[in-house]
N, C-alpha and C positions, 0 to 999 in steps of 0.2 A: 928373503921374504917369506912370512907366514904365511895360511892360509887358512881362512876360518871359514868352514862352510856347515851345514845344519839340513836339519829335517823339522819340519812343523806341520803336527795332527797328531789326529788320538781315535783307537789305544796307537803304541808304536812300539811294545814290547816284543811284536813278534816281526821287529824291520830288519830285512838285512843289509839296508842302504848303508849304514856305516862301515861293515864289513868290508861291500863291495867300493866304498870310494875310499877306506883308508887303503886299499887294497890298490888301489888306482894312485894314490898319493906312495905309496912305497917304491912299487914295480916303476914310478915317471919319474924318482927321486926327487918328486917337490917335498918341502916342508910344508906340513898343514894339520889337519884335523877334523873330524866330522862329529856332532853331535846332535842328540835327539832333543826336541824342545815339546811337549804335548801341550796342547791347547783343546780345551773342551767348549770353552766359551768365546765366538767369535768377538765378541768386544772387546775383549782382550787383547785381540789381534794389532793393534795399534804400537800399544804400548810394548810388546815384544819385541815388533819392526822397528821400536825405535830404540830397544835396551841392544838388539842384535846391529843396528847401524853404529851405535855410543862404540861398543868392542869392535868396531869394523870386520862385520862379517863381508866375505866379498859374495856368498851364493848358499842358494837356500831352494831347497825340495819341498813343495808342499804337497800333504797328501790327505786322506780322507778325515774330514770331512769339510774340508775348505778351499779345495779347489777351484768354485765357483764364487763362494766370498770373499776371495781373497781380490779380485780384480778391483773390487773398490779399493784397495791401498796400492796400487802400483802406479805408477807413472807413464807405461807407458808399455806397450803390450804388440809382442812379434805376431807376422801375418799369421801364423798356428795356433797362434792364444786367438786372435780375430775370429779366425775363422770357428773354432772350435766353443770359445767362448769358454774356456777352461784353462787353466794357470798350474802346474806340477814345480817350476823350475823360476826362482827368482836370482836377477844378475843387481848388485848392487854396488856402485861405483859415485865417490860421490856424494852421496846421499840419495842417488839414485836411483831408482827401481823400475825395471825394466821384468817384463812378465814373460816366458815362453810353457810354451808345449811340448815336452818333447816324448807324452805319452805316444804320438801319433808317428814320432819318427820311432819311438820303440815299438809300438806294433806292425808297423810296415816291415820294419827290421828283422821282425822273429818271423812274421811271416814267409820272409825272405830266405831264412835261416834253415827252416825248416820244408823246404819247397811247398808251401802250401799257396793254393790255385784260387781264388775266389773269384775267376770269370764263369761263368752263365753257371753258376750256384745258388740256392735258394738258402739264405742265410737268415739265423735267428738269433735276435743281439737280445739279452736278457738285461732289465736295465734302462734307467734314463736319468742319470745320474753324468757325473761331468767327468767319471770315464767310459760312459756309450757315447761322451760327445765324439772323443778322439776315439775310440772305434770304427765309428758311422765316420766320419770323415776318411778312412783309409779304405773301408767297405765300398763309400762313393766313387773311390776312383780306379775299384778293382770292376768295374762292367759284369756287377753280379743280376741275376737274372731277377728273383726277388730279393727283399729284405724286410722281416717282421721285427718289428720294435716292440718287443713283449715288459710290459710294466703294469704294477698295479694301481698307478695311478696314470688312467687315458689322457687325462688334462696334461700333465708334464712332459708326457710323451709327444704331443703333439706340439707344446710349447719350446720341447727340444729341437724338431723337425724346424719350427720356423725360425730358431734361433739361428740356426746353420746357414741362412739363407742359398738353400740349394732348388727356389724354386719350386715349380709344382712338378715332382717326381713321379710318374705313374706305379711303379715299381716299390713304393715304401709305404708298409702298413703299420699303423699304429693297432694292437691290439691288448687285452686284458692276459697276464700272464697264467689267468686261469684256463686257456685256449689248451694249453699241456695237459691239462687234467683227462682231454680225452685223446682220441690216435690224432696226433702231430706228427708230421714229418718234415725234417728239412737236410741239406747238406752237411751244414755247418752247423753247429749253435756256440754261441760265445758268452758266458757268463759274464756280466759285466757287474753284477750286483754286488753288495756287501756279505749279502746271505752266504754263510758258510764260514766268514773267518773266524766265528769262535768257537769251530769245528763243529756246525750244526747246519744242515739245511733242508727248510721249510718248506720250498719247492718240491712236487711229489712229480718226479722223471717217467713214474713207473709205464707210462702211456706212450713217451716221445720214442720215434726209431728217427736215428741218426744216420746218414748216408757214408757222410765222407769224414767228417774231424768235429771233434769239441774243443771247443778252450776256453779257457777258465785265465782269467787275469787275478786270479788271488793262487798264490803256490804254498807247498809243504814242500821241503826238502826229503822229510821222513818217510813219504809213500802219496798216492792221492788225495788232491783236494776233495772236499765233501761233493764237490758238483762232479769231477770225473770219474770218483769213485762210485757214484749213482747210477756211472754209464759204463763202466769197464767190461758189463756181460759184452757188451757188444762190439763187435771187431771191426773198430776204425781208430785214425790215427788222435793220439789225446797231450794236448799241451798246455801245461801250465803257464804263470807268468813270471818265469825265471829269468825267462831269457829277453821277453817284452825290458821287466825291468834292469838288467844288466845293459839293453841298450839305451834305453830312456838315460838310464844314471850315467852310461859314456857320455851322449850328449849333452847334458849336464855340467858333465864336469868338464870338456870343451868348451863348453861358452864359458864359465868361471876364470878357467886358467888362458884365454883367448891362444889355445891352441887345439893342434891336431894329434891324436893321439892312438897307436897301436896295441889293442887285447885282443887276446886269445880267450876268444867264450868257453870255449871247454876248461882253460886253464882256472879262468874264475869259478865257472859251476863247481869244479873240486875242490877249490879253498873253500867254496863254501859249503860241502858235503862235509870236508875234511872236518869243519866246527862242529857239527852235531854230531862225532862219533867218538 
């Protein structure tokens, strides 16, 4: 049996997802494949789903910027997609479509990975976009002390709050991302935004003191993201989303191939250092 799996968003020039799942296809000895599809125009969406179902694709990653549009063409959506209200991981069987999450088990996972602590921390998620969905969902059930949902737009931010239906939370503020501009402090802050991936960012840090960790869900291989690099004067722990996405894409490729599967995270990080050198 073949296996045809894919990537859909744009840009995607700079994905290591194929990398990392032909990489997962070699090491499990399935036969298969991973290819990138870019879509700029959600209309379009339709008719991909259905040139990708014609080829019998069996699984498909979706990424920025259709994570949250994409749910109108799925069929049918795991309690993580519900909950979260966000789509990264499509299962198609069938003509089937079936929606998950598995940004949220990848950031639990690197959480996990990296011992990091988010009970009675005052956490700031940058972002409200439909990766601070699955952020704030894994935040939620870490019993952190506060949590500011920094966006520049208050309307979406709060739109995102109730989408979640987590209730009226005393502890979760929505506020203006311009709050940074003066002394900020928090434990954590986690970049959740787009800002930075074409190696530029717009946010001015120069005000925020950080207690405990940043993270940043967009990674460089080659040295710091634009966000940790903003913050590196200061001495706490800084983690990109290498390791979020090498878990997300296990999970992934588990649901696809309806099995269970053994990697070595360190073993992938260096294939995939070993490419850029």
């Amino acid at each position: 049996m073949y296996y045809n799996f894919g990537l859909i968003g744009y840009p995607l020039n700079h994905s290591l997802s194929p990398s990392i799942h032909n990489y997962f296809l070699y090491k499990n000895k399935i036969n298969g494949g991973y290819n990138c599809f870019e879509l700029v125009d959600p209309k379009e969406m339709m008719n991909l789903l259905n040139f990708l179902k014609e080829y019998k694709f069996r699984g498909l990653n979706v990424t920025l910027p259709h994570k949250e549009a994409i749910i109108s063409y799925v069929n049918e959506l795991s309690e993580e997609a519900k909950l979260s209200r966000s789509v990264n991981t499509l299962y198609i069987k069938n003509n089937y479509i079936k929606g998950y999450n598995t940004d949220i088990y990848g950031f639990r996972e690197m959480l996990k990975y990296n011992n990091i602590s988010l009970k009675d921390k005052n956490i700031a998620i940058l972002g409200a976009g439909g990766a601070s969905k699955s952020v704030l969902t894994v935040v939620l059930e870490e019993d952190s002390r506060q949590i500011d949902l920094l966006c520049r737009d208050m309307q979406k931010g709060n739109n995102l709050i109730k989408s979640l239906n987590v209730g009226c939370l005393k502890n979760i503020f929505v506020k203006g991302i311009s709050v940074l501009k003066n002394d900020y402090e928090c434990d954590v802050a986690i970049n959740a935004t787009s800002a930075g991936i074409k190696n530029t960012f717009d946010i001015n840090l120069s005000n925020v003191k950080i207690n405990y960790c940043a993270i940043d869900l967009q990674y460089n291989l080659s040295g710091y993201t634009c966000f940790l690099n903003s913050l590196k004067h200061q001495k706490i722990t800084m983690i990109d989303g290498v390791d979020m996405l090498i878990f997300q894409a296990l999970k992934s490729f588990e649901i696809w191939t309806e099995s269970n599967i053994n990697i070595n995270i360190r073993e992938v990080k260096n294939m995939l250092l070993s490419g850029i050198k």
